[in-house]
C-alpha positions, 0 to 999 in steps of 0.5 A, spaced: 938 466 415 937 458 413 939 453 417 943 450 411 947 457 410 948 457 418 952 450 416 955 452 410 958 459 414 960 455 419 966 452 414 966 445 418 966 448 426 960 443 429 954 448 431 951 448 438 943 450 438 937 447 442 930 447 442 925 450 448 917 449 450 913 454 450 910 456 458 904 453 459 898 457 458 898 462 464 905 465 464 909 469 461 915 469 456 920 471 462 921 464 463 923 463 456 928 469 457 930 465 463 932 459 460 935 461 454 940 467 457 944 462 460 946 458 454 947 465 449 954 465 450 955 459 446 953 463 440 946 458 437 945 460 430 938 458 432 933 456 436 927 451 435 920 453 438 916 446 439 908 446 438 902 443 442 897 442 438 890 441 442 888 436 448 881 434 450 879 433 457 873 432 460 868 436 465 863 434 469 857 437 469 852 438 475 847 433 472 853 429 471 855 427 465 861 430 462 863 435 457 867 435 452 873 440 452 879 443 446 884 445 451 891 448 448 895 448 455 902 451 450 899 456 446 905 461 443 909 458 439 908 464 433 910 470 438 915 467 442 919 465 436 918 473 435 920 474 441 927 471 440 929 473 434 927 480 436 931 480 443 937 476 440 938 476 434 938 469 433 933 465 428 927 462 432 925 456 428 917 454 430 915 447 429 908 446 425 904 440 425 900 436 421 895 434 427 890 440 429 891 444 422 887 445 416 891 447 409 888 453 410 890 453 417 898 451 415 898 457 410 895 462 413 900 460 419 906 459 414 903 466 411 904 469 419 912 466 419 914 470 413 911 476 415 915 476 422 922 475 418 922 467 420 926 463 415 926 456 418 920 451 420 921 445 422 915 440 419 911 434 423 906 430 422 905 430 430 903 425 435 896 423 437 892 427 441 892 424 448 885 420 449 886 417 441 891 412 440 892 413 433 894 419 429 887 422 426 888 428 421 884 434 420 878 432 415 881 438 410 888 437 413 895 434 411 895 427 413 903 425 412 909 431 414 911 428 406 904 432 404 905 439 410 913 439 406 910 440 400 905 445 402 910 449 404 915 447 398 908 449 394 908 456 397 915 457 396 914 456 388 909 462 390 903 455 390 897 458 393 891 454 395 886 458 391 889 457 385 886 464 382 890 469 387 895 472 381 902 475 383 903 471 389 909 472 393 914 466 393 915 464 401 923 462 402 923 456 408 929 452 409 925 446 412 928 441 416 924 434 418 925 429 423 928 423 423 929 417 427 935 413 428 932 407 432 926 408 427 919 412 428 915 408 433 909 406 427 915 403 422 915 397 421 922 396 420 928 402 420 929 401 413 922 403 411 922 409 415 928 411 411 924 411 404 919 415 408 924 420 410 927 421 403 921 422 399 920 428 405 926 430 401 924 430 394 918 433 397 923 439 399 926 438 405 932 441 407 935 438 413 933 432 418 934 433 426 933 426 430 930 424 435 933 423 441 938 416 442 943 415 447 947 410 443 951 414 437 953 408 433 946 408 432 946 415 429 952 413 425 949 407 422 942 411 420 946 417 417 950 410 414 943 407 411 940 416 409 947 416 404 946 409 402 940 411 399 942 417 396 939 423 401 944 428 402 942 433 407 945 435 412 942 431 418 943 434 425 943 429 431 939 430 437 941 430 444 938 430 452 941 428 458 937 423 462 936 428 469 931 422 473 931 416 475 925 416 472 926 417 465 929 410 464 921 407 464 920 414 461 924 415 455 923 408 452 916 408 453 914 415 450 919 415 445 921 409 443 929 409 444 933 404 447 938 406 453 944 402 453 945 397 458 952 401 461 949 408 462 942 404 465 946 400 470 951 406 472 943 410 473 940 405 477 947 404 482 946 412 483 943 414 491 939 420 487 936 424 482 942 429 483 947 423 482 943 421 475 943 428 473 951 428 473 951 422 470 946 424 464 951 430 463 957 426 463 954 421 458 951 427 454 958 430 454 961 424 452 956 423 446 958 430 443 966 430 443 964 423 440 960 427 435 964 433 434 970 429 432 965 426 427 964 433 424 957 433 425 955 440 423 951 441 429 949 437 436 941 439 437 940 439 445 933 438 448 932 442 453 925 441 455 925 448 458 930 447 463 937 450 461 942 449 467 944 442 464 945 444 457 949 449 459 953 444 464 955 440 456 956 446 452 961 450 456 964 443 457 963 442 450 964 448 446 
């Protein structure tokens, strides 16, 4: 089913999903079971399945000089969303990138996905590969995730890339997209980024999911600023609990969010990891009610592949 049906059958009841890693390359799909059966009860509509694209890194030779290596260190997004959808019964929404694909590749990817039954993809341009500093696309690749939304949107006008295929079958993606309510970190302002998120809509998205933040007036003010400039998708807020003390530095530079000054000072006071992780999910509780209250359709929890504080919030929360 469509993440947009998901909402609409809701009738107004705010809706508990999440997103999850692939394992890394050497383990097995058990480790995915282990970390979705503690939060099935909550009944997630569906479940977000993340794609890393390719990593370079650098062997040395015996003569020493180093050789250049593609590694994919989180293969698997395609099997485990069948996984998921066959054991659970639950829709597994893969994400598809820009960065590492070819348009062929995309289709024939996207060709894979209707095959296995999957209704939902989520849309992204991806990140730079970690030994570039920029965003390089594949030379016969989508630059943009406005041009990968209209690929998928072409395929589900039954659009192929070979022009001279006849009776083609139409695909039928609900596709979501990703908005940042503190702004992507390559926008120069929030206000440009938005016009680049609405011509992702009129390229035939169907849903927005955002970024992490921490601050929900933030979220408040950008769907603000989405309706203000007519974009009317339901738009579904993304939430993690800070769990180290780490991710103060962390979150701010990988990401680009801002951590308000309360929640840091309380993370700073504490003796401990085990301390923060409390107050993460405390703080990520208290967003939720919030949001809830606000009648947000959904509340999206980033897992990053460990359940137990998701499952902390949801059992509080839902």
């Amino acid at each position: 089913m469509k993440v947009t049906q998901h909402i609409a059958d809701a009738k107004g009841k705010s809706l508990f999903s999440f997103e999850i890693l692939p394992p890394l390359k050497g383990q097995n799909i058990q480790c995915i079971f282990d970390n979705i059966e503690p939060l099935m009860e909550f009944k997630p509509p569906f479940i977000d399945v993340t794609y890393h694209r390719e990593e370079y890194e650098y062997k040395e030779l015996p003569n020493g000089l180093l050789e250049k290596k593609i590694v994919k260190k989180r293969p698997g997004t395609v099997g485990i969303c069948s996984a998921i959808q066959n054991k659970y019964l639950v829709d597994a929404i893969p994400h598809i990138l820009c960065g590492g694909f070819t348009k062929e590749d995309t289709e024939n990817f996207l060709i894979d996905m209707d095959f296995l039954g999957i209704d939902n993809v989520v849309a992204l341009r991806g990140d730079a590969v970690k030994s570039e500093i920029y965003f390089k696309p594949e030379k016969e690749g989508n630059h943009y995730a406005s041009e990968l939304v209209t690929q998928i949107s072409n395929l589900n006008n039954g659009i192929y890339l070979d022009a001279d295929l006849q009776n083609t079958n139409k695909t039928n993606f609900c596709i979501g997209v990703a908005g940042y309510p503190e702004k992507h970190m390559e926008a120069p302002s929030l206000d440009s980024d938005i016009h680049f998120l609405k011509q992702k809509i009129k390229n035939g998205a169907d849903y927005i999911i955002t970024q992490m933040f921490f601050d929900n007036q933030k979220f408040f003010d950008f769907v603000a600023k989405c309706r203000k400039e007519g974009i009317e998708v339901p738009i579904i807020p993304g939430l993690k609990p800070i769990s180290t003390k780490k991710q103060l530095n962390q979150i701010p530079h990988r990401f680009k969010v801002d951590l308000p000054d309360e929640l840091v000072k309380e993370i700073v006071k504490a003796a401990d990891n085990d301390v923060v992780k409390e107050i993460g999910i405390e703080w990520c509780i208290a967003q939720s009610r919030e949001l809830i209250q606000a009648g947000i359709p959904v509340l999206h929890y980033y897992s990053m592949g460990r359940s137990e504080n998701i499952r902390k919030i949801a059992e509080t929360v839902f």
